[in-house]
N, C-alpha and C positions, 0 to 999 in steps of 0.2 A: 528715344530708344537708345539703351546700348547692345552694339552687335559687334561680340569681338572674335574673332577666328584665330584658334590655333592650331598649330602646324609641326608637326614631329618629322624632322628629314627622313629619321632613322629608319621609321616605320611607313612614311608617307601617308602621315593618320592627321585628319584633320578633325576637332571639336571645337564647339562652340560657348558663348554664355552670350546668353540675350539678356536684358532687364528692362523695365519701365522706369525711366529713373524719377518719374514722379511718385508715385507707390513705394517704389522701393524693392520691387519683390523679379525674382530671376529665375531661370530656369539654365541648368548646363546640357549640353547635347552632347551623346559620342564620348563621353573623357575617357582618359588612357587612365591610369592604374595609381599613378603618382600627382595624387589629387590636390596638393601644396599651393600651386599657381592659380586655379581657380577661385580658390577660398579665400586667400589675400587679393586677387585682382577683385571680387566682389567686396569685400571689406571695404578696400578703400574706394569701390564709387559707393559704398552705402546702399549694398544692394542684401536683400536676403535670399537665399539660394532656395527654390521651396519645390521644384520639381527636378527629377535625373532624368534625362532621356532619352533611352538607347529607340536608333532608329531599328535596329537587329541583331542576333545574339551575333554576336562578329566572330571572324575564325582568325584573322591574323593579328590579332589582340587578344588581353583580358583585361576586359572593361572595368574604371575606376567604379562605378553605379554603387557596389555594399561598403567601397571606402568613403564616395562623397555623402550617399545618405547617413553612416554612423556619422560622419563631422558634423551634420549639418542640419537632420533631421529630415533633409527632404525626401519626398517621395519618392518611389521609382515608378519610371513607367516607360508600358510597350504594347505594340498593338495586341488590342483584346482578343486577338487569335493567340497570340504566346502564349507559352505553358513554359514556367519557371516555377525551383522549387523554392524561393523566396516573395515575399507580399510583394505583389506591384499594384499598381492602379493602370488597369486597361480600357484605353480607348478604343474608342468606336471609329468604323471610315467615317467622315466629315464632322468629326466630334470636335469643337470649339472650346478655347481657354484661354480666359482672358489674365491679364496680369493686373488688373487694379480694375475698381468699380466702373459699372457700364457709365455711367453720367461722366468720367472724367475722361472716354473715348481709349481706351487704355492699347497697350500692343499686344497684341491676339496673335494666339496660334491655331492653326487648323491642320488637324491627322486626318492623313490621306492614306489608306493601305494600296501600297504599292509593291505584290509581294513579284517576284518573281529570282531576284538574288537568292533570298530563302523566302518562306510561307510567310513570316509575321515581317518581313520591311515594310519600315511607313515612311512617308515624308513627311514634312514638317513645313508647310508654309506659314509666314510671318508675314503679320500686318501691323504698319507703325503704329496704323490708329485702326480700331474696330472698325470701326466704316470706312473706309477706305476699300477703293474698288479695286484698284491695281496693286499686291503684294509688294510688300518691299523686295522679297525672296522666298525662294522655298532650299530646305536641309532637306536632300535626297540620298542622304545615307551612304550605300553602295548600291543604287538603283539609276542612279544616273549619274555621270564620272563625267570631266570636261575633255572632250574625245573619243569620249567611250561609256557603257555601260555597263552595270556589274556584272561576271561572271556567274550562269546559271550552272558551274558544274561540280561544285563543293560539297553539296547534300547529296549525290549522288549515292555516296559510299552508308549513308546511314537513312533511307528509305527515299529517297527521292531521284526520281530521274531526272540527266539535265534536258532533255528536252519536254519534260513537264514543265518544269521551272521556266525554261524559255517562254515557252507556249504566253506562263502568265507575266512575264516579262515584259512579255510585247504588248500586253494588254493596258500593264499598268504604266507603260510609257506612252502610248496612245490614249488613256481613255485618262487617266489620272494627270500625270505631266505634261504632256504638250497645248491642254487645252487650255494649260494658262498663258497672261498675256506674254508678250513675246519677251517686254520690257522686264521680266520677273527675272531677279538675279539667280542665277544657281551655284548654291555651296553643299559641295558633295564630302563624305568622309573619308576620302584619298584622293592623290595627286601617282603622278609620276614617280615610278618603281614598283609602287604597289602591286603584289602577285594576286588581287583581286579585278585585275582585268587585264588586256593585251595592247591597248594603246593610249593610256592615258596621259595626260595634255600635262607640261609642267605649271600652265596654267592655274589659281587655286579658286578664280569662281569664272563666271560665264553670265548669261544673259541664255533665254529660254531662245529667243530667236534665233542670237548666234548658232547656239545647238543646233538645233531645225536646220540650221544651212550648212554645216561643218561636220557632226557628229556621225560618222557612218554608220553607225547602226540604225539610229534616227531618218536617214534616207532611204533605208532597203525599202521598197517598192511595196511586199508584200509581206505578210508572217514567215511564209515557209524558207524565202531567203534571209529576213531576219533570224530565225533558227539556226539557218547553215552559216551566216557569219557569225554569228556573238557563240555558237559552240566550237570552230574550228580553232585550231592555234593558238589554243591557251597555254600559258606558260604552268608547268609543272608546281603545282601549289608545296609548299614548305610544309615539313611533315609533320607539323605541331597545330597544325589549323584544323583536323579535327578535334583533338585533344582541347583547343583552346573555346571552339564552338560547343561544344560538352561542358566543357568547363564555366562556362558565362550564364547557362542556367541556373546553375548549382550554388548552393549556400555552400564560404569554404573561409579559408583563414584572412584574414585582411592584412593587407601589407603597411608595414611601418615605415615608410620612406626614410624615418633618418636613423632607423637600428644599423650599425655597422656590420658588417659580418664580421665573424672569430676569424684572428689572426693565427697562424697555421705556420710550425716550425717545417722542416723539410721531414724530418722521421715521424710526424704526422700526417705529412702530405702523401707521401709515400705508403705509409700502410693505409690509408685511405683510398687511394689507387686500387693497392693489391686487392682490395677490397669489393671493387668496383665502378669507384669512384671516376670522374673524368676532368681532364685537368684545360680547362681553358685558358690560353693565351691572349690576355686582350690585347697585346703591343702591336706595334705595326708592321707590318712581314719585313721589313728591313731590317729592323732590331729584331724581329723575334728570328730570322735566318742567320745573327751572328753568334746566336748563341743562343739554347731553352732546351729545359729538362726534355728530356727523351720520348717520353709519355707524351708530352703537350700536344694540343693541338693549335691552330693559332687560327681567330676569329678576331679580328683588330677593332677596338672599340672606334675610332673615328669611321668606321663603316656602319656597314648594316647589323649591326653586334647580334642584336635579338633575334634577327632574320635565320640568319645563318648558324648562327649559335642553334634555334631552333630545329633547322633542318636537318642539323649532322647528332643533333646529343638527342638522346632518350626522354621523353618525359619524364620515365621513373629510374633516374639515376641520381647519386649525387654528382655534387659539379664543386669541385675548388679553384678559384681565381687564381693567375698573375695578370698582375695590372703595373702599372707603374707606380711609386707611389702616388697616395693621395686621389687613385681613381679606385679602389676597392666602393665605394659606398655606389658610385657611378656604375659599377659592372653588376652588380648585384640588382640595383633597381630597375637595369634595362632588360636583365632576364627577367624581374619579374612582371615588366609590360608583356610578357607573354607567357607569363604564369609557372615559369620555372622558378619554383621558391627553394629551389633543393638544393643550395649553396649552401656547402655545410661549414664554407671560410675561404682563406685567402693566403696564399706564402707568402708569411713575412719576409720584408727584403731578399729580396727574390734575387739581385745581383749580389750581394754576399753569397747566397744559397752557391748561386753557380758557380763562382771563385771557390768554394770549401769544397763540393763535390763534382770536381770539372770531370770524373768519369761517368757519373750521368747525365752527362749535357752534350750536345750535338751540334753544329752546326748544319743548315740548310742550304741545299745547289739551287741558287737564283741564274739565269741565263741569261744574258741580251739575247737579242734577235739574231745578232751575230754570230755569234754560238752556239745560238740553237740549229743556225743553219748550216754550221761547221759539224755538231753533232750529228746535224742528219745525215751527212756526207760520211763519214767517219764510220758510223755504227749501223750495221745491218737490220738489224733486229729490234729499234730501237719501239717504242711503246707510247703511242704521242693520244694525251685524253685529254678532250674539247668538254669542260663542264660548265658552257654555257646552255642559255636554252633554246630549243625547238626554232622559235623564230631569229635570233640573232645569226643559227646556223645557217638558218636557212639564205639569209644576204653575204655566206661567205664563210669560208672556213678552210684549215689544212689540210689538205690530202692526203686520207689513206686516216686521218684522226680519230678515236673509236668516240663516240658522243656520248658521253652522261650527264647530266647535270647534275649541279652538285648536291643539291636535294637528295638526289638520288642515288646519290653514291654508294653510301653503306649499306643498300641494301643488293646494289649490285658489281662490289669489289670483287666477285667469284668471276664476275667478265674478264677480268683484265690479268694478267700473267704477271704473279709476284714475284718470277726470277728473270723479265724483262728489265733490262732501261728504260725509263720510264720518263715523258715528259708531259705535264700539266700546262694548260694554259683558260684562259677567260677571254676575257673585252679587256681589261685593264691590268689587271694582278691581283687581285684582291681577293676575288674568289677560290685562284689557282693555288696561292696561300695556305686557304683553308680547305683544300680537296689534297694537295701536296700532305699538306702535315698530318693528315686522315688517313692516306694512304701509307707514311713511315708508320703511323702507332699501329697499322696493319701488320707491319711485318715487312713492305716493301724496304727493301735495302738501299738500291738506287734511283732516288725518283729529285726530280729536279723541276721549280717550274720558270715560266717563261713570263719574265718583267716587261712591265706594259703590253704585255698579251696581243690579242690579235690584232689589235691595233699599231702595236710597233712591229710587229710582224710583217704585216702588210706595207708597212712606211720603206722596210728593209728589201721587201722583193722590187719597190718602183723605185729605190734609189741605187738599184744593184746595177 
């Protein structure tokens, strides 16, 4: 058998390709959007790709499924409860699929409906050899996470309650997952960061046992305190995850991973803007704070790009790049892992741009700790916004800080006083970057955030 696992830091998304490599024949699980790597890792074991298989329609993705079956021909499929408006082939609970003729013992897969993330999650337990008593593993989607469980509170907004979803949460990890053997490996479709759960292990598989003895949700005693931990304290989901759960049913355009985007003069970028347009910064808050057009907002591509990008821009906007050279192709494909295709180009030389038109460009107030703690002192009135989230706050925070997270920002900038002083901050900088530069294309005048965030914050009050 081949079982290979991959790993998206960006998005904390983990998919699969299994194959028999005697037959020849594979199956991919979970893939993200930009289907390239799959297609060539099976090529060259000599594998042919012949099933897609989403464990659930996912909300912090859009899933490669209508790119890998055009390349490839293979089928898609989902638990025979899904309702998509493209052809799948749906399984049954304990419905069996072998990859090569029974006499040759072949590596078998068994769907297990495990819904309680949403209605149609399955897992996917794998058998090296059809007979085989004890799994190699089981793919548990977002239904079971190494530390954690998935999130029952996503469907909420579009018919479903989270504590329905719990209810069968609980069920389908007691009565479907844990009753395999303990030895069973667990490979889940996120790791650590992912906003589809609240404590997820940096870990990227497990063992069904270790679960059993580690997993806190997996210990709650009974259902009803099951309920009350896996719904409390969830981190604020990015607001592209219903958009993106809608969107993964749906027949829609396929993405061409090596089409460049239109490069984009500045008096095109510009009335593109006036337009409506939003102008993303992919540099890193250090450069993009010495200098970027005025409009910009700045979402760093060595971060969470998609994540965040998605949480603060529209789904129905256009979007034009600065990148550094040579990463336009880069910026474009990672929004379209979350199905922003609406990238209508890219500013050409983009540091030219800003030498010819140095009156629309701006520089950005970065602060040490230092500073920030000198400003406090200094400025009465000053405006200090913590956009981390819920639980980070909750282990610690500035005093008197108004709390949004950054998700959440622009829908609730009317909180905060645009003719304050104004300081930002996160866990690190990175966020505060991009809640900072949200907040100037608001209109705020003086807003400033704080480098290495709360964390050098806290470094500064115990070395004062």
């Amino acid at each position: 058998m081949l079982f290979h696992q991959y790993y998206l830091e960006c998005l904390s998304h983990a998919s699969y390709l299994i194959g028999d490599e005697d037959s020849g024949r594979a199956v991919v699980v979970d893939p993200q959007r930009d289907v390239a790597e799959y297609i060539a890792d099976a090529e060259r074991a000599g594998l042919t790709i012949e099933l897609v298989i989403e464990t659930h329609f996912h909300a912090d993705f859009l899933s490669g499924h209508l790119e890998l079956a055009e390349a490839t021909g293979a089928k898609i499929v989902y638990s025979s409860v899904a309702e998509a408006e493209f052809d799948v082939m749906g399984v049954a609970d304990g419905e069996r699929y072998t990859l090569g003729p029974p006499e040759a013992n072949p590596v078998t897969l068994e769907f297990r409906h495990t819904p309680g993330h949403t209605p149609e999650s399955l897992s996917i337990v794998v058998y090296e050899h059809a007979d085989d008593e004890v799994p190699y593993g089981v793919l548990t989607g977002d239904t079971l996470f190494i530390g954690d469980v998935g999130r029952p509170d996503l469907l909420a907004s579009i018919g479903f309650s989270r504590d329905e979803l719990a209810d069968m949460l609980y069920d389908s990890l007691h009565d479907k997952l844990m009753t395999l053997p303990d030895a069973t490996r667990v490979y889940p479709a996120h790791g650590a960061g992912s906003a589809c759960g609240k404590n997820l292990s940096t870990d990227l598989w497990s063992t069904m046992g270790d679960q059993k003895q580690t997993n806190y949700a997996l210990r709650a005693p009974d259902k009803a305190t099951f309920v009350e931990l896996v719904t409390e304290g969830q981190p604020p989901a990015p607001g592209y995850f219903v958009y993106d759960a809608i969107l993964n049913r749906q027949e829609r355009e396929l993405l061409d991973e090596t089409a460049m985007p239109t490069a984009m003069s500045y008096d095109e970028v510009t009335t593109a803007i006036a337009k409506g347009a939003m102008l993303i910064d992919g540099r890193e808050p250090e450069e993009f704070a010495h200098g970027h057009l005025r409009q910009a907002i700045n979402v760093g591509l060595a971060g969470r790009y998609a994540e965040f990008a998605g949480s603060i821009v529209p789904s129905d906007v256009d979007i034009v790049l600065v990148t550094d050279p040579g990463q336009e192709l880069e910026g474009k494909n990672r929004l379209a892992r979350i199905g922003f295709d609406r990238v209508i180009g890219y500013l050409a030389e983009p540091y030219e741009v800003m030498v010819q038109h140095r009156d629309d460009v701006e520089v950005a107030s970065r602060l040490t700790a230092l500073a920030f703690n000198e400003r406090m002192k200094e400025i009465d009135d000053i405006q200090v916004v913590d956009v981390r989230n819920p639980g980070e706050v909750a282990e610690g925070a500035i005093q008197g800080a108004i709390e949004i997270p950054v998700g959440q920002l622009p829908n609730r900038v009317d909180e905060l006083d645009v003719t304050r002083p104004t300081v930002v901050y996160c866990a690190g900088g990175y966020r505060s970057s991009v809640a900072a530069s949200l907040l100037r294309q608001r209109g705020f005048v003086d807003v400033s955030d704080l480098i290495g965030g709360y964390a050098a914050w806290t470094e500064s009050v115990q070395s004062a």
